[in-house]
C-alpha positions as CSV (number, residue, x, y, z in Angstrom):
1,X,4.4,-15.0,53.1
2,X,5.6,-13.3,49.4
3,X,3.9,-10.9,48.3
4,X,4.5,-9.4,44.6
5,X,3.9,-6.3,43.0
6,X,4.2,-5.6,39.0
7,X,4.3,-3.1,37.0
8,X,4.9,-1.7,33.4
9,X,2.3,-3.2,31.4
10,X,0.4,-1.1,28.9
11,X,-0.1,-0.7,25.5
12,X,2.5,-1.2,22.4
13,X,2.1,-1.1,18.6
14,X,3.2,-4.8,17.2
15,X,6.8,-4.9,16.4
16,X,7.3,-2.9,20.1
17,X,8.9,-3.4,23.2
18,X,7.8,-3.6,26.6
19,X,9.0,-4.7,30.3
20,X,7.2,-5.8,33.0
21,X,8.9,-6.2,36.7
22,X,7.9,-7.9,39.8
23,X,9.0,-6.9,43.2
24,X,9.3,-9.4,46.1
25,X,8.9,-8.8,49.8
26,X,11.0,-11.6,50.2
27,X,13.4,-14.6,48.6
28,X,11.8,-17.1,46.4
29,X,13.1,-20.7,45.0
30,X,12.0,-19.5,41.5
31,X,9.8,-16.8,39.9
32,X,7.3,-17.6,36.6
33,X,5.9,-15.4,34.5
34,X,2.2,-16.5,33.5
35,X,-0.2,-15.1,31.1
36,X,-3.6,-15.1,30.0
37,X,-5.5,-13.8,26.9
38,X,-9.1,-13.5,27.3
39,X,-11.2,-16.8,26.8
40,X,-7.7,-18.8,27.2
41,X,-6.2,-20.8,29.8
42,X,-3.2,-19.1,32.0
43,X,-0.5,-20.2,30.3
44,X,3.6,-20.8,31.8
45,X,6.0,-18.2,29.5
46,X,9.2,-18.2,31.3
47,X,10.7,-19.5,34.4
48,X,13.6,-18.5,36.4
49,X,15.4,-19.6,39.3
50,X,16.6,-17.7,42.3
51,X,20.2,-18.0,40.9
52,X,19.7,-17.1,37.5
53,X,19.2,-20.3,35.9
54,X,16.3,-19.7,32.8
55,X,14.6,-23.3,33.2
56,X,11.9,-22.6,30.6
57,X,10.5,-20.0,27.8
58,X,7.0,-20.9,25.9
59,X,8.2,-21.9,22.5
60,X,5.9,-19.3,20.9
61,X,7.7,-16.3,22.7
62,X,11.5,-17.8,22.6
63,X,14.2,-15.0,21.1
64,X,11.7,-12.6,21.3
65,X,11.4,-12.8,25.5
66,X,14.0,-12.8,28.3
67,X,13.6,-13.4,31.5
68,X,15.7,-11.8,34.6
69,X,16.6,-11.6,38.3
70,X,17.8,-7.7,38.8
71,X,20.7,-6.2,41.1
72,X,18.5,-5.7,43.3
73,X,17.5,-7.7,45.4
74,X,14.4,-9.7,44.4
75,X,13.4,-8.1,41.4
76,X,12.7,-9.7,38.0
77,X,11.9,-8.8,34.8
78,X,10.5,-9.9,32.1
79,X,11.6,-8.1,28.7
80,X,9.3,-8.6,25.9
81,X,10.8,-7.6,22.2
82,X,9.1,-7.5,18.4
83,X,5.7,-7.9,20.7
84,X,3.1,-9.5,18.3
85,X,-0.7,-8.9,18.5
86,X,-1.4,-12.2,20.3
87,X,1.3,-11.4,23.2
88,X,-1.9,-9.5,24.6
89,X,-3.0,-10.7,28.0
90,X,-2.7,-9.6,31.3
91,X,1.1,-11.2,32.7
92,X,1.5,-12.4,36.2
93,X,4.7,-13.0,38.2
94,X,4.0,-15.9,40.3
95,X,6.8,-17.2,43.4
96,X,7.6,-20.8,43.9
97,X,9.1,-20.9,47.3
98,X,10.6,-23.6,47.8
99,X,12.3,-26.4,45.5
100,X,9.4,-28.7,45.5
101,X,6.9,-26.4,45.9
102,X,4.3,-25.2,44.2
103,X,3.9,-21.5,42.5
104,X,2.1,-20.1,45.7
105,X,2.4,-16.8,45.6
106,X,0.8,-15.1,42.8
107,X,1.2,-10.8,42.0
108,X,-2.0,-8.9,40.8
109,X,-1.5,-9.3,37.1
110,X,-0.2,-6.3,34.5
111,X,-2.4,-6.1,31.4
112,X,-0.4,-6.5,28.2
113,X,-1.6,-4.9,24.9
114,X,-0.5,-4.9,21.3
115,X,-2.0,-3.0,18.7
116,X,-2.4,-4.5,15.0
């Protein structure tokens, strides 16, 4: 059992920057970050592996987003730069555990704004 706390969502004007971080109670295969807007379907924005390997970024978010494992132990990150108005959501971390695995853990979701 993973369990996965986030923080540092808020709100930001458009052209802003935010990050949001997930903590892990314990190792994980890979971490995603998921998001989803109101009246749209979650959608994958970035996907790490446990070694560092960045295995995907949405299209609509890449060189704007980057994706990160911390120092510390089983943190990650997701930095979110020049943060347009439909970035807003609310973001989830979400822990694949093993190789083959699904994405089975999930956090509590951080709500993402971006003011016009």
């Amino acid at each position: 059992q993973v369990q996965l706390v986030e923080s540092g969502g808020g709100l930001v004007q458009a052209g802003g920057s935010l990050r949001v971080s997930c903590a892990a109670s314990g190792r994980t295969y890979a971490m995603g970050w998921f998001r989803q807007a109101p009246g749209k379907e979650r959608e994958l924005v970035a996907r790490i592996t446990w070694s560092g390997t960045i295995t995907y970024y949405l299209d609509s978010v890449k060189g704007r987003f980057t994706v990160s494992r911390g120092n510390a132990k089983n943190t990650w990150y997701l930095q979110m730069n020049s943060l347009k108005p439909e970035d807003t959501a609310v973001y989830y971390c979400a822990a694949q555990s093993t190789v083959v695995g699904t994405y089975n853990y999930w956090g509590q979701g951080t709500q993402v704004t971006v003011s016009s």
